[in-house]
N, C-alpha and C positions, 0 to 999 in steps of 0.2 A: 422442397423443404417448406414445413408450412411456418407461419408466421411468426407464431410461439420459438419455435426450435431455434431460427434466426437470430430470436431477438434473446435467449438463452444465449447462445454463441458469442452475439457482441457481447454482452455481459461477461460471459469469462473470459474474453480477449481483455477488457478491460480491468479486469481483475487480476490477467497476470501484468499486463504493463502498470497497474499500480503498487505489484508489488516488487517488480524490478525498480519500478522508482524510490522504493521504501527500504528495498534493501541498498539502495545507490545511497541513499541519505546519510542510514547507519552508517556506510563502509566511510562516507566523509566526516562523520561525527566523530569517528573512532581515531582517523589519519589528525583531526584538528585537537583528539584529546591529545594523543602522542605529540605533538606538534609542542603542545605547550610545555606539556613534561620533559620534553629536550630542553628548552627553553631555562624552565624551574632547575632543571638539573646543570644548567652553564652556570646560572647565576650562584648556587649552592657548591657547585664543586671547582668553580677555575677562580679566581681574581682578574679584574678587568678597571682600565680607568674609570674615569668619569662620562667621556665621550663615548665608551663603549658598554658603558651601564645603560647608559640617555637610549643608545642602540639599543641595547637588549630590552628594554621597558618598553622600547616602541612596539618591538617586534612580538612581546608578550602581548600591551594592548589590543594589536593587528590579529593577533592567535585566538583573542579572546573575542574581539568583536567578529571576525567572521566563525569561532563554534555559536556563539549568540544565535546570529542569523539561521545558521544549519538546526540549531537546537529548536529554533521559532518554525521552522520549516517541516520538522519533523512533528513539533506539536500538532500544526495544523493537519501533517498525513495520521496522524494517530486518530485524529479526531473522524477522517473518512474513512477508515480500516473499518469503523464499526460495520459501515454501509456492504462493504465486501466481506464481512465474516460469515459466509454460507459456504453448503456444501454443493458444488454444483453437480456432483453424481448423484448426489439423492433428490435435488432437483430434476434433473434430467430425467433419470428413474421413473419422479411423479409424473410428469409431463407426459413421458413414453406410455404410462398406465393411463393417463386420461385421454389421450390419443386414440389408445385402441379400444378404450370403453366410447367413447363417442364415435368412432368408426362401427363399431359392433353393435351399436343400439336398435332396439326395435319398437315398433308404438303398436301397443293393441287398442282399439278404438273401444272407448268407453259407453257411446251413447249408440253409436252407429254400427255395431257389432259387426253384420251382414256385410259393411262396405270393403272392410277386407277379408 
């Protein structure tokens, strides 16, 4: 496999583990929004003391700082999605066409006719 082709290859290897990463993120985004809407919904729908408000505030801030983080994480995968937004069959495609034009090429001599 020539050089080109390999290094197409890493490239979509790379491109699906970033978007397994990207879809791992969402799916924790998603669990940390839920998380809080349980939360929002104890505090809206039961009574609870004092010491178990203090609880529940905590455990709202804890829901809230860690979607922060996940939502700061996913900014930054948004930001390198751009870099992976291609098509790699129509890359490929090109590739495979400039492969076999450059395999199939031929030189007629300009100045030196006679030499081939």
């Amino acid at each position: 496999m020539c050089a080109s082709k390999e290094l197409l290859t890493e490239v979509t290897e790379l491109k699906e583990k970033f978007n397994k990463e990207y879809n791992n993120i969402n799916k924790k985004q998603s669990i940390a929004d839920k998380k809080i809407q349980d939360l929002l919904h104890k505090v809206e729908l039961h009574s609870f003391s004092a010491s178990e408000g203090y609880k529940l505030a905590r455990m709202i801030k804890d829901a809230r700082l860690e979607k922060r983080f996940i939502s700061d994480e996913r900014s930054k995968l948004n930001k390198i999605k751009r870099i992976f937004s291609f098509d790699e069959s129509k890359y490929s495609k090109i590739l495979s066409n400039q492969i076999q034009t450059l395999n199939n090429r031929t030189y007629t001599p300009r100045i030196l006719k006679d030499l081939f």
